[in-house]
N, C-alpha and C positions, 0 to 999 in steps of 0.2 A: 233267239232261235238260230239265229244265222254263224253264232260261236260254237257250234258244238262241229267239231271235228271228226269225230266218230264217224265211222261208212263213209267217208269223204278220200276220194284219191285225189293224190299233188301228180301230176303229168309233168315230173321233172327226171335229171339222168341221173343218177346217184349210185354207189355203190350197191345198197342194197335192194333198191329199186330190179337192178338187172339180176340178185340171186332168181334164183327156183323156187315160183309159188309153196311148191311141196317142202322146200329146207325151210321156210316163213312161216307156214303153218305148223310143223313140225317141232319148230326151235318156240316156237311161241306157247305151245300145248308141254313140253318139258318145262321152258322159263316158269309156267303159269305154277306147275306145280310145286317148285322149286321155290316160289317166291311164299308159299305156306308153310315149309320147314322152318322151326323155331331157331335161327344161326346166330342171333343176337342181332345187335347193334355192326357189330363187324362183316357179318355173314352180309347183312343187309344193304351193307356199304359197300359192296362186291358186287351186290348186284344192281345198287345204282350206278355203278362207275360202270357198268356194261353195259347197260338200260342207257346212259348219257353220251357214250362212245356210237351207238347203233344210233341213237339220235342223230347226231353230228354227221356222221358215214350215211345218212338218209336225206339229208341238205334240210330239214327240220330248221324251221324256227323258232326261238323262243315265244314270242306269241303264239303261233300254232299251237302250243305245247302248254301255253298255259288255258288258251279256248279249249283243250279236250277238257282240262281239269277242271275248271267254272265250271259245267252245268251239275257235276257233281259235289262241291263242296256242302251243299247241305245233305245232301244224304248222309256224306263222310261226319257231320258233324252232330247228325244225329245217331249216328251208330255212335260215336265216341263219348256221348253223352251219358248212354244208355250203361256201355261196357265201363263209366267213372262211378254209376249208381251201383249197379248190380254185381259187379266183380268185389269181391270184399276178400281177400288174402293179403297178407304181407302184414305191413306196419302200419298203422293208421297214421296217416298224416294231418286230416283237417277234419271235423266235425260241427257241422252244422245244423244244429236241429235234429232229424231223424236221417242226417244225409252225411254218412261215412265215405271217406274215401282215402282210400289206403294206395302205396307206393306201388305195388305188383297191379293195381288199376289201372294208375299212370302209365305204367311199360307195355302191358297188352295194348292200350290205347293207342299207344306212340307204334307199337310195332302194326296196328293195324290200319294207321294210317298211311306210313309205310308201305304196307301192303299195296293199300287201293292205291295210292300212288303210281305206283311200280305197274298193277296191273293194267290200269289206264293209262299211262304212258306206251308200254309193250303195246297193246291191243290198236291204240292209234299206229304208232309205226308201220303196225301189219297193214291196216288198210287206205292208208296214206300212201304206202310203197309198190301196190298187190291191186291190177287190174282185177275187175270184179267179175272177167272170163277167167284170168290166171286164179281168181281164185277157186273157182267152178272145177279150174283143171282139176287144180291141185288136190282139194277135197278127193273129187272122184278118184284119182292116183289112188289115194293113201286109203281110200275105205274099198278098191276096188277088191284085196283078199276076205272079203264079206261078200262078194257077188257069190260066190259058192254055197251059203247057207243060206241065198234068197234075198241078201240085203238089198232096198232099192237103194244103191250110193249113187247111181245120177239122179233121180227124184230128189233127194235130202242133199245131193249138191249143189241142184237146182233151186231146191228153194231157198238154201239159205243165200244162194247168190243176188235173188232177186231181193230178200230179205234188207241185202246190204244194201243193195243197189236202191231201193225206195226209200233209204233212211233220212239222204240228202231232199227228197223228193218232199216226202211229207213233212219236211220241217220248213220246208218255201211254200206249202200250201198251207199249212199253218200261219206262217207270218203273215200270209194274202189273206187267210180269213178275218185274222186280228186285227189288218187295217181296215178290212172293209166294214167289220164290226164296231172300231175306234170313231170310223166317220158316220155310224148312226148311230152315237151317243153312249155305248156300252165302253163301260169304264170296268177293266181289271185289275187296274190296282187302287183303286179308292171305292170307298163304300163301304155297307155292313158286310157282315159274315155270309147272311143270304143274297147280297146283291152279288158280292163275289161267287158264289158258289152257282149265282143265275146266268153270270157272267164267264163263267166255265160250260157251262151247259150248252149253250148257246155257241162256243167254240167246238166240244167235243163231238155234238151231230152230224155240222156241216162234215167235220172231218172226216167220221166215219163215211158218210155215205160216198164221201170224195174219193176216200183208200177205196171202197168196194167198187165204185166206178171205173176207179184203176184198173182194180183187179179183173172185173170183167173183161174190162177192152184189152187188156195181155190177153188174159184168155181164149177171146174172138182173134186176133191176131197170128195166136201159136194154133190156136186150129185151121185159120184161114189158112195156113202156110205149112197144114199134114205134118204137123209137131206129134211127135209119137217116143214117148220117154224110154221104152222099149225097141225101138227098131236097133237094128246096127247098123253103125255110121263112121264115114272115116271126120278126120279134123282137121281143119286145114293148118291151125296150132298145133303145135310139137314144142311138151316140152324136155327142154336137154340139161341132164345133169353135169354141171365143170368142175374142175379141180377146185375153183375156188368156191362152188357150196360145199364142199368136201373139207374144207379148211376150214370154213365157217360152222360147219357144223360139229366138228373135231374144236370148237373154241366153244359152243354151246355147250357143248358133252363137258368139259374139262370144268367150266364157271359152274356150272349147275352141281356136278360131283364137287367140289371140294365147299358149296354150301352146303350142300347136303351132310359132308361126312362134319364141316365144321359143328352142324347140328346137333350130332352124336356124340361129340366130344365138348363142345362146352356145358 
């Protein structure tokens, strides 16, 4: 539990660290869709070298970077499993019993691990880099042309801040449940299929009622303290747009377009 990186800030100086919450969010929401455009093998190598450069420009370490990636390898490796079965185009290359698997398999697979790669690398960056107020700001910045049709964009900024912000939270109450569950005999990785699954159970309660406790005591807290998601307010944060998210963002724009057009063209 303690490997996962995700919702986790580094409180270090870094290049990208000091951009504008709102170019972070921004440039991440463009990468994201950009990185689904079919650009090949090459396209995708464009955007790892950008993906490894904003790494580096973020003072990221290579373990850091490999803890986002562990706790999803199994997921990745069940999706890839799934797309070697069920995708059947191309040339067949091996056959095994009623289990085809053709070369156009192989490439989806590869390009979609690629994918999740790319995304969960980007997506740590953001919040690794990105105060989990700056990213409140930021949010509310960019959805505030929706306050005119009614949208709540500080509520839905709001929560997703605290969203982030509880993610490091509950995976330390988690780990504290699991030890104090480990010293009265409940064993999660040994045992039958029901003892494990009695052995989750047992974990997933305490937790829940934990999160909801949480959530209360915020609760009580932002009302103790005339929290009104509606009122108008000034900030004692300000944030300022510089030349250099304007260059950075003008390096987003340029990488993303020529995956995209490479897309089109091979």
């Amino acid at each position: 539990m303690n490997n996962l990186m995700f919702g986790k800030y580094i409180p270090i100086d870094s290049f990208i660290h000091r951009l504008d919450p709102r170019l972070k969010i921004g440039s991440l929401l463009i990468l994201l869709i950009t990185v689904f455009f079919d650009a090949g093998f090459i396209g995708y190598g464009i955007l790892a070298v950008f993906t490894i450069i904003m790494a580096i420009l973020s003072k990221m370490k290579v373990s850091q970077i490999i803890k986002a990636i562990k706790p999803m390898l199994f997921m990745m490796a069940f999706l890839m499993f799934f797309n070697l079965l069920f995708i059947q185009r191309g040339n067949l290359l091996l056959q095994l019993g009623f289990i085809k698997i053709y070369d156009q398999a192989i490439l989806q697979t590869a390009y979609i691990f690629i994918r999740l790669i790319l995304i969960i690398i980007m997506t740590t960056i953001l919040t690794a880099t990105t105060k989990p107020l700056d990213l409140t700001l930021g949010i509310e910045h960019l959805l505030s042309p929706f306050k005119k049709i009614g949208f709540p964009t500080h509520e839905v900024a709001m929560m997703i801040s605290i969203a982030l912000r509880f993610i490091p939270t509950l995976l330390e109450e988690t780990q504290r449940i699991m030890k104090a569950q480990a010293s009265r005999g409940v064993e999660f990785s040994e045992g039958t299929l029901k003892e494990k699954i009695m052995s989750i159970v047992s974990l997933i309660i305490p937790l829940f009622i934990s999160a909801f406790q949480r959530a209360e005591d915020l609760a009580n807290a932002m009302e103790s303290r005339n929290y009104n998601p509606e009122a108008k307010r000034t900030r004692y944060k300000q944030l300022h747009w510089r030349t250099t998210d304007t260059i950075s963002f003008l390096c987003v724009i340029t990488v993303s377009s020529l995956v995209i057009v490479m897309s089109f063209i091979l």
